[in-house]
Biotite code that builds the C-alpha atoms (Angstrom):
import biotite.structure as struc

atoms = struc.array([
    struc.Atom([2.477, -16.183, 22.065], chain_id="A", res_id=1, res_name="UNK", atom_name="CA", element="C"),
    struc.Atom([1.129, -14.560, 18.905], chain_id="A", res_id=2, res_name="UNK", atom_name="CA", element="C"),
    struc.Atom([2.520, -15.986, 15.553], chain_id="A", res_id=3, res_name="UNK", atom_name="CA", element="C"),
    struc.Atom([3.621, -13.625, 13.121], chain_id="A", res_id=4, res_name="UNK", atom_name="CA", element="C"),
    struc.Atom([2.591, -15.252, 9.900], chain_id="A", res_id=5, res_name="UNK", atom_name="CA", element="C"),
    struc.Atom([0.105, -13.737, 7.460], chain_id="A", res_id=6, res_name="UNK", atom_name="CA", element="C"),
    struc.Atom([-2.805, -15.000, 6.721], chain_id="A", res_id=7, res_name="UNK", atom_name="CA", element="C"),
    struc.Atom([-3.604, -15.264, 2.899], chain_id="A", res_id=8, res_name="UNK", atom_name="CA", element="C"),
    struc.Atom([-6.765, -12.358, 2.841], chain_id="A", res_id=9, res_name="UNK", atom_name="CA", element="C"),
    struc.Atom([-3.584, -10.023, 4.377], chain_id="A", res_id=10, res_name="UNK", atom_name="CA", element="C"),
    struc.Atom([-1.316, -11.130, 2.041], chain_id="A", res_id=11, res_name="UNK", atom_name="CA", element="C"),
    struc.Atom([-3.292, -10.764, -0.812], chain_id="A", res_id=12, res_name="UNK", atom_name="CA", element="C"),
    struc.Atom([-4.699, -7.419, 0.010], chain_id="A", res_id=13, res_name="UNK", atom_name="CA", element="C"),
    struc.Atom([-1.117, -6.419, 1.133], chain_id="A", res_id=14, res_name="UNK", atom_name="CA", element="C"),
    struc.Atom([0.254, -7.183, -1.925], chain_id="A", res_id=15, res_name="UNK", atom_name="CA", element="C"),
    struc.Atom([-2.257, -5.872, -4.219], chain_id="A", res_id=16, res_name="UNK", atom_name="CA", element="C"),
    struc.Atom([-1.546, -2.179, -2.620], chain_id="A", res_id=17, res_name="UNK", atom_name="CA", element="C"),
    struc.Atom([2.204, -3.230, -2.953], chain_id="A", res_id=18, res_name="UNK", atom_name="CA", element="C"),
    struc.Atom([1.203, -3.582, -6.719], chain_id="A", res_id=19, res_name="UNK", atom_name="CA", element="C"),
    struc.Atom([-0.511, -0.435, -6.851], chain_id="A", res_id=20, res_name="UNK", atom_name="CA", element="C"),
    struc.Atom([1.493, 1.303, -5.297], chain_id="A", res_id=21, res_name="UNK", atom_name="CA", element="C"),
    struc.Atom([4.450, 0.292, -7.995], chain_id="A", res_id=22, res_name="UNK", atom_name="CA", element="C"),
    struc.Atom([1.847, 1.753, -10.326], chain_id="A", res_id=23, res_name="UNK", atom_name="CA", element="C"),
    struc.Atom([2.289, 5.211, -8.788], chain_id="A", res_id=24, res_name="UNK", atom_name="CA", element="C"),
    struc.Atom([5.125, 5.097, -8.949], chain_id="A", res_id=25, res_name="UNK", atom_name="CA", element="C"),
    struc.Atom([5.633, 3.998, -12.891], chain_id="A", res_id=26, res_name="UNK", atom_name="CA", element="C"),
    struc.Atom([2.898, 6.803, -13.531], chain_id="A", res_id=27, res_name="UNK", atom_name="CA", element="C"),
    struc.Atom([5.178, 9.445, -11.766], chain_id="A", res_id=28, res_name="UNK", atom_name="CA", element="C"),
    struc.Atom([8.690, 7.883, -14.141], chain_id="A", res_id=29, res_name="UNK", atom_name="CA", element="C"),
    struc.Atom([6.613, 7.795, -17.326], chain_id="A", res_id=30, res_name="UNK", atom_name="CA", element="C"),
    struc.Atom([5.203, 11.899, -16.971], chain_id="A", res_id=31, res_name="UNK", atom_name="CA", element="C"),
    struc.Atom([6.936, 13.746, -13.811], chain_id="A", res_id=32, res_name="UNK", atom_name="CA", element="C"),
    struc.Atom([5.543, 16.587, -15.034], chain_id="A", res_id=33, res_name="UNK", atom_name="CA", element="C"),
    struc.Atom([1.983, 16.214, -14.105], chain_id="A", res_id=34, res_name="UNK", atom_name="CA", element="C"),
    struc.Atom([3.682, 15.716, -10.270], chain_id="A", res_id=35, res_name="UNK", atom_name="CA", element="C"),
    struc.Atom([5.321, 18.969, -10.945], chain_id="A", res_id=36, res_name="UNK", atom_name="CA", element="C"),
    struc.Atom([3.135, 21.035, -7.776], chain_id="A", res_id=37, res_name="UNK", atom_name="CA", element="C"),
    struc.Atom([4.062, 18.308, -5.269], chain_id="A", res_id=38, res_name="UNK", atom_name="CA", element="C"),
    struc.Atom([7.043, 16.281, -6.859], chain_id="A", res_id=39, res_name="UNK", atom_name="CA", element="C"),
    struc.Atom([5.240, 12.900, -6.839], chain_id="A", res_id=40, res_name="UNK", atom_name="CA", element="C"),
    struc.Atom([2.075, 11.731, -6.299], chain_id="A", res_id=41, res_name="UNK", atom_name="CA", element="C"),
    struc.Atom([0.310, 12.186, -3.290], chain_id="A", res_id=42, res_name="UNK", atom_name="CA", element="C"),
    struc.Atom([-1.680, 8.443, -3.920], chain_id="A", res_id=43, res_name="UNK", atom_name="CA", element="C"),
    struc.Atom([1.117, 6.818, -2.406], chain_id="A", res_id=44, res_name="UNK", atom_name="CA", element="C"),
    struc.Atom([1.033, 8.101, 0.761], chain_id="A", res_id=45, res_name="UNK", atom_name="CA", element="C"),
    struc.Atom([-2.517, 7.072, 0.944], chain_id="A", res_id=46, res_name="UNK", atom_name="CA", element="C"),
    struc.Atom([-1.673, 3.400, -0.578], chain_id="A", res_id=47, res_name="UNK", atom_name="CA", element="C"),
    struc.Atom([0.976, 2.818, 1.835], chain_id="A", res_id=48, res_name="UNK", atom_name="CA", element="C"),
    struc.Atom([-0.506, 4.089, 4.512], chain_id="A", res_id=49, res_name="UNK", atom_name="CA", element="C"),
    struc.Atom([-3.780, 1.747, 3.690], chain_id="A", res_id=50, res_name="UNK", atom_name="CA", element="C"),
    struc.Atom([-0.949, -1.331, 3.439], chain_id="A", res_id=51, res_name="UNK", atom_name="CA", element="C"),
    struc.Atom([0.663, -0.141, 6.966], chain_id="A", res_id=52, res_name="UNK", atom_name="CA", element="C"),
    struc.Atom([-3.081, -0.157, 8.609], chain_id="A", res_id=53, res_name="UNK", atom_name="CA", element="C"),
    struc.Atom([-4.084, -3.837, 7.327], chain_id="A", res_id=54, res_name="UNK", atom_name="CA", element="C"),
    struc.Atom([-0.285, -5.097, 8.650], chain_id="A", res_id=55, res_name="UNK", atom_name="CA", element="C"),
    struc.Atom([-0.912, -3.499, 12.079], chain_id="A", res_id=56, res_name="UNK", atom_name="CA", element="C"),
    struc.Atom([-4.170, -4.573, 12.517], chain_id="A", res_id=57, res_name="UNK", atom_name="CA", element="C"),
    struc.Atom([-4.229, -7.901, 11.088], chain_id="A", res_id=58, res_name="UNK", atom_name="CA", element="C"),
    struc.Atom([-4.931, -9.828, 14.445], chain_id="A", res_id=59, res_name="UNK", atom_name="CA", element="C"),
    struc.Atom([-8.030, -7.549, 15.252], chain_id="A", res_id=60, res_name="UNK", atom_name="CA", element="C"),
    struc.Atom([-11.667, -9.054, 14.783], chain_id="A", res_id=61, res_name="UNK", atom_name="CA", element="C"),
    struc.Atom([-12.417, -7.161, 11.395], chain_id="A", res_id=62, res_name="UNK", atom_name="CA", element="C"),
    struc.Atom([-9.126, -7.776, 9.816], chain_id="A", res_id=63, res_name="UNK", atom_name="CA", element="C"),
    struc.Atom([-9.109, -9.536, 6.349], chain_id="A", res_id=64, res_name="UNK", atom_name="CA", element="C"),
])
């Protein structure tokens, strides 16, 4: 059976995108304005989406 804990490389990398990801977001409180053409920034997709790929993958052979 497969455990389900993280192992510190995933954690850490998880959690740094987490953190960057709370960046976008404080960018797009502090001057909505400059995410007036899409109505936030389109980063976070891309940061999340990075996060979601290391979490499903963490149990292949390249994984952090």
């Amino acid at each position: 059976m497969p455990t389900t804990s993280l192992s510190t490389p995933v954690t850490v990398t998880v959690a740094g995108q987490l953190v960057g990801a709370a960046g976008l977001v404080v960018q797009w409180i502090s001057a909505p304005n400059l995410f007036a053409s899409f109505g936030f920034p389109p980063g976070l997709f891309y940061v999340l989406g990075a996060a979601a790929i290391v979490l499903l993958n963490r149990r292949s052979n390249w994984a952090p």
